[in-house]
C-alpha atoms as one frame of an Amber mdcrd trajectory, in Angstrom:
protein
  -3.157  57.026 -27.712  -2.604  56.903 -24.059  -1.539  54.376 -21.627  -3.203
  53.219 -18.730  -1.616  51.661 -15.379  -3.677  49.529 -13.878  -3.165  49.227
 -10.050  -2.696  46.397  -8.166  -1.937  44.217 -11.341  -5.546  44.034 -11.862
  -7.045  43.606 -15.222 -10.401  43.767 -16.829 -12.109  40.316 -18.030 -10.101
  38.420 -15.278  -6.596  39.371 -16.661  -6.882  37.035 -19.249  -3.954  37.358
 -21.880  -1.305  36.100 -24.008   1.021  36.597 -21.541  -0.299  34.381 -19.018
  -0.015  31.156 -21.312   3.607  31.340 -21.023   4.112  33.149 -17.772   3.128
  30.217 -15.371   4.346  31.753 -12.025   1.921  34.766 -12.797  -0.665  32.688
 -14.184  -0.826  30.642 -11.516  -0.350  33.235  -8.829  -3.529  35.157 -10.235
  -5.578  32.183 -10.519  -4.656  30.622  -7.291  -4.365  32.795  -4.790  -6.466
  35.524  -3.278  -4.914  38.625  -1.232  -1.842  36.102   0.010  -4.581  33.158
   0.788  -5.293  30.743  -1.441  -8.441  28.851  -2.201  -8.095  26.324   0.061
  -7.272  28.619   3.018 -10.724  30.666   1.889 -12.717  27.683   2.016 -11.552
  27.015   5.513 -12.440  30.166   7.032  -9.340  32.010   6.539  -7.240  29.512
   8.302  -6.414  25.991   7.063  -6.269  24.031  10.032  -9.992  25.201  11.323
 -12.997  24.604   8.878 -16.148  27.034   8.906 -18.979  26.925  11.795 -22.452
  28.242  13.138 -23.806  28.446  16.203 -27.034  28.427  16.971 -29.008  28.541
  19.993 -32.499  27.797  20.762 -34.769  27.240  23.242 -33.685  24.457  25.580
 -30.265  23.647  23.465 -27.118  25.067  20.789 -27.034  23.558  17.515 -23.375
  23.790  15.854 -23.080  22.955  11.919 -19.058  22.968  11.127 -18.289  22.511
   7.450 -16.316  19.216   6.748 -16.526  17.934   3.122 -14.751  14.843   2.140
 -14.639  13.151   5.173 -16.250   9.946   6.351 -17.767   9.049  10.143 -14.755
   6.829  10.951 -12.252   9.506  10.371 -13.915  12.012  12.799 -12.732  11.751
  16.727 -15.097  13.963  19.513 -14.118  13.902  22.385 -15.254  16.335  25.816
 -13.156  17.295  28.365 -13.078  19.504  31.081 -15.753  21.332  29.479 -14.136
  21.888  25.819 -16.248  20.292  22.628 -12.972  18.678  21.336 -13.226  18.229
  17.358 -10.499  16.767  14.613 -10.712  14.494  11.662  -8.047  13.044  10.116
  -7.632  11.138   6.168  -5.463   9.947   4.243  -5.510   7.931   0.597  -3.085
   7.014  -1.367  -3.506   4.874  -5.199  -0.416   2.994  -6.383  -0.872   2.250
 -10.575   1.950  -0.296 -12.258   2.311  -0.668 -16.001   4.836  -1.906 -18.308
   6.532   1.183 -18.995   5.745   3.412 -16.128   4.400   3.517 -12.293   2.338
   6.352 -10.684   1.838   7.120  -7.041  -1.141   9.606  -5.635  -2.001  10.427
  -2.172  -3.287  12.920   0.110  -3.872  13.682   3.522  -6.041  16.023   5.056
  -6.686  16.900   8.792  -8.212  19.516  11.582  -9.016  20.151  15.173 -11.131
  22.497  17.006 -12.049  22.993  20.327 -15.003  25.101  21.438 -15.681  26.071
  24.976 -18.806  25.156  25.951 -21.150  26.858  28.000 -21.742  25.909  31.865
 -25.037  25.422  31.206 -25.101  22.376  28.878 -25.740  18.486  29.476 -22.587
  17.610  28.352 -23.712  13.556  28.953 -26.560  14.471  26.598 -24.348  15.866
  23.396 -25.379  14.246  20.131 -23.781  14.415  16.740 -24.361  13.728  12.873
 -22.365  13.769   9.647 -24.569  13.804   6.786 -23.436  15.913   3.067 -20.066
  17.129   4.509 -21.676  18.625   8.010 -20.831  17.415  10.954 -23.839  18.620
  13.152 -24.157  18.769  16.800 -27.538  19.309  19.216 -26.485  20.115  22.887
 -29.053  20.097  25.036 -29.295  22.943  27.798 -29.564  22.208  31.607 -32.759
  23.474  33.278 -31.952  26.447  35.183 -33.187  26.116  39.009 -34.509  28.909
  40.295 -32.280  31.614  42.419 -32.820  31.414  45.894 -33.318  35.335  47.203
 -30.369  36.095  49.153 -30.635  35.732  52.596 -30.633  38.476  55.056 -28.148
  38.168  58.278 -28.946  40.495  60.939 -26.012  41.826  62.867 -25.861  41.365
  66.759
């Protein structure tokens, strides 16, 4: 019989053991977190204070989709200023339960901000935006372009 090392702590079937019912610091460790991020950070693009976007752009205007589950209209502030698509959400809950013989307390609060730079060529009057299924969605209409005069010649006396 031989023994095998495995690298990186890594184990086949998920690393699923014995062990890990009564190790809780490495059972939750392996469970919860991911390369030093954990899941929360991963479902916010790497960084827990800015959620997941996409940009697109069409003819005429950008779309942006940014990924915001959980939160309501009222709890969303958008704001644009000096050309920055200013973006952050804020809630909190809390639930206060009394019995007889015991009294438990939850809450939670969750928050972000983002600001994108926008482009010089966009209506910024004209911005329009939607929450619907945990997307806040955005249509931003372009300006029409006016044509380029052709430079203009000076002769030299």
């Amino acid at each position: 019989m031989s023994l095998v090392k495995f690298k990186n702590r890594r184990r086949p079937f998920g690393g699923l053991s014995t062990k890990d019912l009564f190790d809780t610091d490495e059972f939750v460790g392996n469970r919860l977190w991911n390369n030093g991020q954990s899941l929360l950070e991963n479902f916010w693009n790497g960084k827990s204070d800015e959620p997941a976007l996409n940009i697109k752009e069409e003819e005429g205007k950008f779309e942006i989709e940014l990924a915001a589950p959980g939160f309501s209209k009222k709890d969303f502030e958008v704001t644009v200023d000096n050309g920055y698509l200013n973006i952050s959400a804020e809630k909190s809950d809390s639930k206060k339960e009394e019995e007889d013989n015991y009294t438990r307390k939850e809450f939670s609060y969750n928050s972000f901000s983002r600001s994108l730079l926008l482009p010089e060529n966009v209506e910024e009057e004209e911005i329009k935006a939607s929450y619907h299924d945990g997307i806040l969605s955005f249509d931003i209409v372009k300006k029409e372009e006016t044509k380029k005069e052709e430079p203009k010649k000076i002769k030299i006396a």
